[in-house]
N, C-alpha and C positions, 0 to 999 in steps of 0.2 A: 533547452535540450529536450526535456517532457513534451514540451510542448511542439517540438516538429515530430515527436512518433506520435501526437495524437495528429496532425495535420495530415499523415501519410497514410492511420487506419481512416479518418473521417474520408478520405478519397478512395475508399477502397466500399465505401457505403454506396447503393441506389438509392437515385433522389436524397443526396446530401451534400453542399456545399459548403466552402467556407465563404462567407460575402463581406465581412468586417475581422481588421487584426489588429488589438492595442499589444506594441509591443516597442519599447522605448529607449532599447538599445539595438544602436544600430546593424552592428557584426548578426544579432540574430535574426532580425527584421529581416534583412537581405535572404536569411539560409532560410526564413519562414515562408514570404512572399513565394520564394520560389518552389517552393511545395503548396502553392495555394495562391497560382496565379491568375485567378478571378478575384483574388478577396482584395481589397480597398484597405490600406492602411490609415491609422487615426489617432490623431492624438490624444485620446482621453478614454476611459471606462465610459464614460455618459454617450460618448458616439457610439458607442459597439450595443452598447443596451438600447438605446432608445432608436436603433435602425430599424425603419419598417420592413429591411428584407431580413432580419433577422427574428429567429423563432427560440432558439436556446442559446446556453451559453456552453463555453469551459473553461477553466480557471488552471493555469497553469505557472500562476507566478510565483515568487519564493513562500515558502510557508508563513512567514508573516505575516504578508499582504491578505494570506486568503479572509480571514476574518472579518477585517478592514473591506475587502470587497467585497465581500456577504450582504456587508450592510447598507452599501453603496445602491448595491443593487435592489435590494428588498427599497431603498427608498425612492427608487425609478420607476419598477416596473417587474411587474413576478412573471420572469420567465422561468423553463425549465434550466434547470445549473448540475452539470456536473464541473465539481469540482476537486480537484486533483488531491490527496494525500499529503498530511493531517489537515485533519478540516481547517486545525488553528493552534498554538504553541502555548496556550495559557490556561491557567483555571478558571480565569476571567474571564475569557473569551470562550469557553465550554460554558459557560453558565449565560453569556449574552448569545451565543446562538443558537444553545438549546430556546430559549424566548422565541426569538426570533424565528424558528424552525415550526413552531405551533400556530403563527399567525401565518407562514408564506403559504401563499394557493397553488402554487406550480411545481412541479418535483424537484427535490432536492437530491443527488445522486453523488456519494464521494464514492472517488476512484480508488477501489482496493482492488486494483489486477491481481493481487495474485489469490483471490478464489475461483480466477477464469484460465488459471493454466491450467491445459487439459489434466496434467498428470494427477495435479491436486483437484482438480474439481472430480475425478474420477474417486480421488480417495474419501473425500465428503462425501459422497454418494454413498460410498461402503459403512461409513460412519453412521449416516441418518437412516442406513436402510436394517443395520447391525446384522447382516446377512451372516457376514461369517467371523464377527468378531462377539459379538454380542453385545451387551452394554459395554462400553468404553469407560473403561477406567481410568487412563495415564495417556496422556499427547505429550507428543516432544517435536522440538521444531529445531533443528541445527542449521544455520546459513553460516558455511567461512564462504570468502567472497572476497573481491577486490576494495582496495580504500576508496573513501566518497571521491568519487569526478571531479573534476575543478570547471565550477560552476561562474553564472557573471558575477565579478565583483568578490568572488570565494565569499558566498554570504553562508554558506554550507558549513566552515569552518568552526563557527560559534554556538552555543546554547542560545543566547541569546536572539538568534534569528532560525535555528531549527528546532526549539522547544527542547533539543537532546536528544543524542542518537536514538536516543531507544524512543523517543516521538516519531522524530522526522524519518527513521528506517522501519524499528520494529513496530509502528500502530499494525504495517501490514499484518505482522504473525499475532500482534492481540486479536485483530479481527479474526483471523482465521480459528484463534482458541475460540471465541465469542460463537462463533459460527457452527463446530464443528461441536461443541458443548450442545449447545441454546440453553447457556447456563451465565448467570451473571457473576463476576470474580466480586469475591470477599476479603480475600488477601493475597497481597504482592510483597515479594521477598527479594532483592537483585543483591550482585554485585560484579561490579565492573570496574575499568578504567582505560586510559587514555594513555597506552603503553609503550604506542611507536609510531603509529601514524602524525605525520601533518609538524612534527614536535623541533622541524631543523624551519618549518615555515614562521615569520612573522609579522605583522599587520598592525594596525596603526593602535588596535583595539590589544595588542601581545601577541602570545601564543595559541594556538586551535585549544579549546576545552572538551572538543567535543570525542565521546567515548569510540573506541577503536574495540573494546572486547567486552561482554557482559554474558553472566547466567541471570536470568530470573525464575522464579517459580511463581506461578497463580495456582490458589485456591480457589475454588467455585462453589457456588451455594449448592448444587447435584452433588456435590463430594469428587468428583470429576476436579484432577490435579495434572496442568501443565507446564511443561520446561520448556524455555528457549533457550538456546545455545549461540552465541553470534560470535562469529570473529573476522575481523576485516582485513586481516594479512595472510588470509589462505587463500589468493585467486591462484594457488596450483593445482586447487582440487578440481578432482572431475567432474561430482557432482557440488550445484553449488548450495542447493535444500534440499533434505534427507528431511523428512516429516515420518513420525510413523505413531500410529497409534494400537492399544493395547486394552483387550477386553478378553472376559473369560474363558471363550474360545477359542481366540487367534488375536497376531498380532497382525497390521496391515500396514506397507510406507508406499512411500513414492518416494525417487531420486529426481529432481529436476535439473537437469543442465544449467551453466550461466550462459552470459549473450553471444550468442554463435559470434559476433565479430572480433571476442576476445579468445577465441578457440587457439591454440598455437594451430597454425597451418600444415605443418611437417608432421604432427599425429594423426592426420586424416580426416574425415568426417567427425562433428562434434558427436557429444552421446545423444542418443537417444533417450529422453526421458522416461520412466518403468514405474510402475505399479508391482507390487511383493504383496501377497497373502502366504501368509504363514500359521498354517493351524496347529494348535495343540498336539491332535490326535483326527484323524492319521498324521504324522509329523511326513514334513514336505511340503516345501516353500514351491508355489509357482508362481512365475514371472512372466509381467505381462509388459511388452512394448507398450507403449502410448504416443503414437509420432503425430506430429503439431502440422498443421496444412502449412506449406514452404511458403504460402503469400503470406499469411498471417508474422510467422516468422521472420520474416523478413522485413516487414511493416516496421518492429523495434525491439527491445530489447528484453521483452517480457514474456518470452515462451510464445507469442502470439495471443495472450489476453487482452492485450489491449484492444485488440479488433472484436472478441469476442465480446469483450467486455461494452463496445462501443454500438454493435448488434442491439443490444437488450436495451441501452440507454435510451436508442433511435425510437426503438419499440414502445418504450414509456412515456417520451416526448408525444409520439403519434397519438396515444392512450389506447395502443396496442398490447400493452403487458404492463407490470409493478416495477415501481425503485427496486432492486432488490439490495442497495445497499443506502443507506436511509442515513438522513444527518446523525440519528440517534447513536447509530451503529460507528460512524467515524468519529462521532463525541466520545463513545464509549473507549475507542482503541486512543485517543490523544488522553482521558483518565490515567487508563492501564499504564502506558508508557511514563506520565509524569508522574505517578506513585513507586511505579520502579527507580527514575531516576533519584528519588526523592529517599527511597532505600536506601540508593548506593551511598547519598550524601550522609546520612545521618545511621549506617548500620544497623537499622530497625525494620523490619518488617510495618508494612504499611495495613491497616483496619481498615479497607472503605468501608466499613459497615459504620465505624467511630469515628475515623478521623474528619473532622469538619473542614481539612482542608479539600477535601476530594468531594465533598455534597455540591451535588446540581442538579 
């Protein structure tokens, strides 16, 4: 599924094709080729790396794998890799590709779209530039949203193959605190559970484990303290991330819509995603539109960052511009997530400063 909106923004690229596709189920091979009919299908990761028309990669297959083909690849040939979100599901696997990420010569690039939707990249900007907030004190990130997709195989279902919700959904909003701080977290505080979603589903492995609601809270070594909010059985809300941040002088969010193709139809046009400054003094919130270019939008399901986001990769591959999102940064957000989950389990606040299960 990820992997045909990355097929649809990579055609929306000059001078970019797709020329090799490993993909091993059939029903998606078919819906892929056909958004990328020049590309040559293949049976193996070793044809797609080792092709002389090929220059980078992308990695879109279930979050297990990705780790596993990190390494595949690093023992082929270093090319540029963007690869898809969480870099990997393990502490074992954060600690063999941090390694791993210190020897590869060619970029290494995970995909956290969502510091490329506009509404949000507009609010990071407010943040780093502290125009009208000041120092930033307090982030808070609320996503309700619809239950996970039913994916090949419902490998989506399990901890055991998505690292746990709050890996395989929320790395996105660690990165985003990681980002929007440039603060490293100290402690993580969750709790969650698995209260309605997936619970009437069952599989050969039982029942789904994987979490449907969670608060966490990060601590940051700047003193800078954020909350995420998640819940997977509100897709009736209008917006589907409410982000907002808060510093001396003012507070600032962004509303971001979810995927226009889940819009009910009879309401009209979906929303429009907004930017809110809200100062102190003079008191008086203004609201600003931030509408998403209709191609980009259109491309997939991510406010149109995926095309943006795909922009910057092309430019880094050329060595036209930087990674701006660095194996370090996706290792950091699969930490965060598995010390939250690790909260939930055990009702403890997690130390990464102490806890030796999180050192890498």
């Amino acid at each position: 599924m990820m992997g045909q909106e990355h097929l649809r923004n990579i055609a929306l690229l000059p001078g970019a094709q797709v020329t090799r596709l490993f993909e091993p189920d059939e029903g998606m091979a078919t819906r892929s080729l056909a958004l990328a009919p020049g590309a040559r299908r293949v049976s193996s990761l070793a044809e797609v790396v080792t092709a002389g028309d090929v220059d980078c990669l992308v990695i879109t297959s279930p979050n297990f794998r990705h780790a596993q083909q990190l390494h595949e690849i690093a023992a082929l040939r270093s090319l540029p890799v963007l690869v898809e979100k969480p870099a990997c599901t393990t502490i074992e696997d954060v600690r063999a590709l941090a390694a791993l990420g210190s020897r590869y010569t060619a970029p290494l690039w995970v995909a956290m779209e969502y510091r490329y939707m506009p509404p949000v990249a507009r609010l990071v900007e407010e943040v780093h530039r502290q125009t009208h907030t000041g120092p930033v004190t307090l982030l808070s990130i609320r996503e309700h949203r619809f239950p996970f997709l039913v994916k090949v195989g419902d490998w989506n279902r399990f901890n055991r193959y998505t690292g746990g919700t709050l890996v395989e959904k929320c790395c996105h909003f660690f990165d985003l605190m990681r980002h929007m701080t440039q603060s490293e977290p100290v402690r993580v505080f969750a709790s969650g559970s698995a209260a309605h979603n997936h619970q009437d589903e069952r599989y050969p492995e039982g029942t789904p484990d994987i979490l449907d609601n969670a608060y966490v809270i990060v601590d940051f070594a700047s003193g800078q303290r954020a909350l995420l909010e998640l819940c997977m059985f509100a897709e009736g809300s209008r917006y589907q991330e409410e982000i907002s941040v808060v510093g001396p002088q003012a507070k600032v969010e962004c509303l971001v819509p979810g995927p226009g193709r889940f819009w009910p139809a009879h309401l009209g046009e979906p929303p429009v995603p907004k930017v809110t400054i809200s100062p102190r003094d003079p008191k008086g919130p203004r609201e600003l539109d931030v509408p998403v270019d209709p191609v980009a939008l259109a491309a997939g399901d991510h406010n149109g960052s995926t095309l943006y986001q795909h922009q910057r990769f092309h430019a880094a591959v050329r060595g036209q511009g930087p990674v701006e999102v660095s194996l370090r940064d996706g290792l950091a957000a699969v930490v965060m997530g598995l010390a939250a989950q690790a909260s939930i389990t055990s009702g403890q606040a997690i130390d990464l400063r102490r806890d030796e299960r999180f050192r890498w």
